[in-house]
C-alpha positions as CSV (number, residue, x, y, z in Angstrom):
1,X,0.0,0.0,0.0
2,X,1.0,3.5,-0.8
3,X,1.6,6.1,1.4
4,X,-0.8,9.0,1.7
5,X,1.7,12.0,1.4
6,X,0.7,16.0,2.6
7,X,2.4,18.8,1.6
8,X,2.4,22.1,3.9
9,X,3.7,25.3,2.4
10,X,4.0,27.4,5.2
11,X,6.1,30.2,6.6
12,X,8.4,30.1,9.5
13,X,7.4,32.2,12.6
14,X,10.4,30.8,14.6
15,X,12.7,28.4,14.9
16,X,15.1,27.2,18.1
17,X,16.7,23.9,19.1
18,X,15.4,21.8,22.2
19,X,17.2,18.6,22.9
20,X,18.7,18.2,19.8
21,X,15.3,18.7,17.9
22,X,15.0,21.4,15.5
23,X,11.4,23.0,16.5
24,X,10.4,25.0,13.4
25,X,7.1,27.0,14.5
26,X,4.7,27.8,10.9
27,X,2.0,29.5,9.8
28,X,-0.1,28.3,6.9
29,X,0.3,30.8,3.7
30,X,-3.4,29.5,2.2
31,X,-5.0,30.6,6.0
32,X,-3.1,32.8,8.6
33,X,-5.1,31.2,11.2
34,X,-3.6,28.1,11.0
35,X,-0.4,27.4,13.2
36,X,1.8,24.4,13.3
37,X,4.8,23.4,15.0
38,X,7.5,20.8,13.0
39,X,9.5,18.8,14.9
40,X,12.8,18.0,13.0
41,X,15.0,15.3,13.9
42,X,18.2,13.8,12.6
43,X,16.3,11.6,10.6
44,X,14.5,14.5,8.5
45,X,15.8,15.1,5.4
46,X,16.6,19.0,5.3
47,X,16.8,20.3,2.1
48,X,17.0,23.4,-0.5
49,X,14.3,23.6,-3.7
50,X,17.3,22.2,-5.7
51,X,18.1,19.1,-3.5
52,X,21.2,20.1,-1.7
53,X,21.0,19.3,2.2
54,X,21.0,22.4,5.0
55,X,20.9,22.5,8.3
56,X,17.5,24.0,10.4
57,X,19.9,26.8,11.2
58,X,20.1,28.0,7.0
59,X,16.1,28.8,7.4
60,X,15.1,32.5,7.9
61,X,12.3,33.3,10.0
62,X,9.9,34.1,7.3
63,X,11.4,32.5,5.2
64,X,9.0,29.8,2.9
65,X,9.1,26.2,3.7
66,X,6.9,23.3,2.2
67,X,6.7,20.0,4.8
68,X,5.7,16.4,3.3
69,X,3.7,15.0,6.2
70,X,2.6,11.1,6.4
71,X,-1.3,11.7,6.6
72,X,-1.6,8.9,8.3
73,X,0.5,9.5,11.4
74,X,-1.8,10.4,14.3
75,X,-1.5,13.9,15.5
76,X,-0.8,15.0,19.6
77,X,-4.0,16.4,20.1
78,X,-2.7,20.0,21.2
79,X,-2.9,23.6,19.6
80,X,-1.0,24.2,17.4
81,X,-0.8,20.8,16.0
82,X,2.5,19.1,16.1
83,X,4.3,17.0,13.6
84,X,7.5,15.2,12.7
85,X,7.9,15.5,8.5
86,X,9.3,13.0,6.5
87,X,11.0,16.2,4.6
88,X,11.3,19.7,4.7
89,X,12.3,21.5,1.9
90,X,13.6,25.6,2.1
91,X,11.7,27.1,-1.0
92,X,14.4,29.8,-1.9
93,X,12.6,32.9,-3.4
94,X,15.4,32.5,-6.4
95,X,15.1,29.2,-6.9
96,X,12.2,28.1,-9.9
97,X,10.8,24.5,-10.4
98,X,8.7,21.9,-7.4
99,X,9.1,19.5,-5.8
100,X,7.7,16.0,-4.9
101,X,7.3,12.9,-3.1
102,X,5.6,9.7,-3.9
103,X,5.9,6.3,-5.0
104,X,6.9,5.2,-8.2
105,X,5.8,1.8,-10.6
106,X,8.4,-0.2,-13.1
107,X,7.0,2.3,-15.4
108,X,8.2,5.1,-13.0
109,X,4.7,6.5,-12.6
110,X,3.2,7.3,-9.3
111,X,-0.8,7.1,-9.2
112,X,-0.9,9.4,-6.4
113,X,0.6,12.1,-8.2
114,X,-0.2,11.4,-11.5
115,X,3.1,12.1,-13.0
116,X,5.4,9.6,-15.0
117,X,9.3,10.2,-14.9
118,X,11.1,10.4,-17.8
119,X,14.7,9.8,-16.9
120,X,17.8,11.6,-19.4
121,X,21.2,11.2,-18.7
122,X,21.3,14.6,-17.1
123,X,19.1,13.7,-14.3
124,X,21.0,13.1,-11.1
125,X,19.7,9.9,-9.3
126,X,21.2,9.8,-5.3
127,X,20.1,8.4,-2.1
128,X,20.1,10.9,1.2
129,X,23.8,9.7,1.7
130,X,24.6,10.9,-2.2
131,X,25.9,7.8,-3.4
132,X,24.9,7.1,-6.7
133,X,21.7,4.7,-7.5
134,X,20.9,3.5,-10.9
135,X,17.3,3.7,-12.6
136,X,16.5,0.0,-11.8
137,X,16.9,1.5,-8.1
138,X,14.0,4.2,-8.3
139,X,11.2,1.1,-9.1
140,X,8.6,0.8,-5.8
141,X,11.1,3.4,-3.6
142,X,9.8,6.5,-2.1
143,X,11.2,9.3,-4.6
144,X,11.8,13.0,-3.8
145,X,11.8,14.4,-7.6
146,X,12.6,17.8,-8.4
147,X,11.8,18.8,-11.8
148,X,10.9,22.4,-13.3
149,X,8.1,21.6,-16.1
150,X,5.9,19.1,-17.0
151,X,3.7,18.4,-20.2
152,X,-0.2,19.3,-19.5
153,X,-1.1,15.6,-20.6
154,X,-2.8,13.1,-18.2
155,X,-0.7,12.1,-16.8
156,X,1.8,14.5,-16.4
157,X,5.5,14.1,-17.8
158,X,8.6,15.5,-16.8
159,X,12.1,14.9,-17.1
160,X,13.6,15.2,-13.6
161,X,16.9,17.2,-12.8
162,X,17.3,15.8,-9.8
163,X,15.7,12.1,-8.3
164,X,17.0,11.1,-4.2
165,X,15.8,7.5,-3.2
166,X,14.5,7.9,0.6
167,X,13.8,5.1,3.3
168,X,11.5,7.7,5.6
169,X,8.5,5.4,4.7
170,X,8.0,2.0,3.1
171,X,5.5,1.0,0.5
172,X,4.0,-1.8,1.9
């Protein structure tokens, strides 16, 4: 079974470390009354919109985040909610193109997101430790994709510039 992945683009109120957590307070950008607070651990991948990893001290307060959040994880019932993401990316005001993550088939389509990967030889495929990984190493993994177009065909195309193969959930 496939993960049910959220994405929250919010903007950073505040940020400070407790216990070795980074503790990233937001507020939504779609509805100013809605606060959350991320809890990012050593495990979250930390990253920039073109895949290059940062620590929770590189993001401004105010600055733009967008959190992928397992839907299915049970939230603390408290106010503002509280989560741990499965990745955090720092959407630089320079930086063009989006951002995803989902599963993806043999045929390097993800039903969830309705978009199918075309892979060139451009396209940099890495794990979270940066080692290499070959196509044959993207089938049924968890994919973070950044890409900057896509055709308007259903389902979408798009020829990734950048692929990183994650372990923060499983497929089954």
């Amino acid at each position: 079974m496939q993960p049910v992945i959220r994405k929250i683009e919010a903007l950073v109120l505040s940020i400070s470390v407790q216990s070795g957590v980074g503790i990233i307070e937001t507020i939504s950008e779609k509805d100013e009354t809605k606060k959350s607070i991320l809890k990012i651990t050593g495990q979250t991948p930390l990253l920039t919109k073109d895949g290059h990893r940062i620590g929770v001290s590189a993001i401004p307060v105010k600055g733009r985040i967008i959190a992928f959040v397992d839907s299915k994880t049970p939230l603390p019932m408290v106010s503002p909610p509280q989560t741990t993401p499965l990745l955090v990316i720092f959407d630089q005001y320079d930086k063009k193109g989006e951002v995803v993550i989902g599963a993806f088939d043999e045929m390097l389509f993800s039903k969830q997101l309705k978009l199918k990967l075309h892979i060139k030889d451009s396209t940099e495929m890495v794990d979270l430790q940066g080692k290499r990984v070959e196509k044959e190493g993207l089938i049924g993994k968890i994919l973070i994709v950044f890409y900057s177009t896509t055709t308007r065909s259903i389902p979408a195309q798009t020829n990734p510039t950048k692929i990183i193969v994650t372990d923060v959930l499983s497929t089954e």
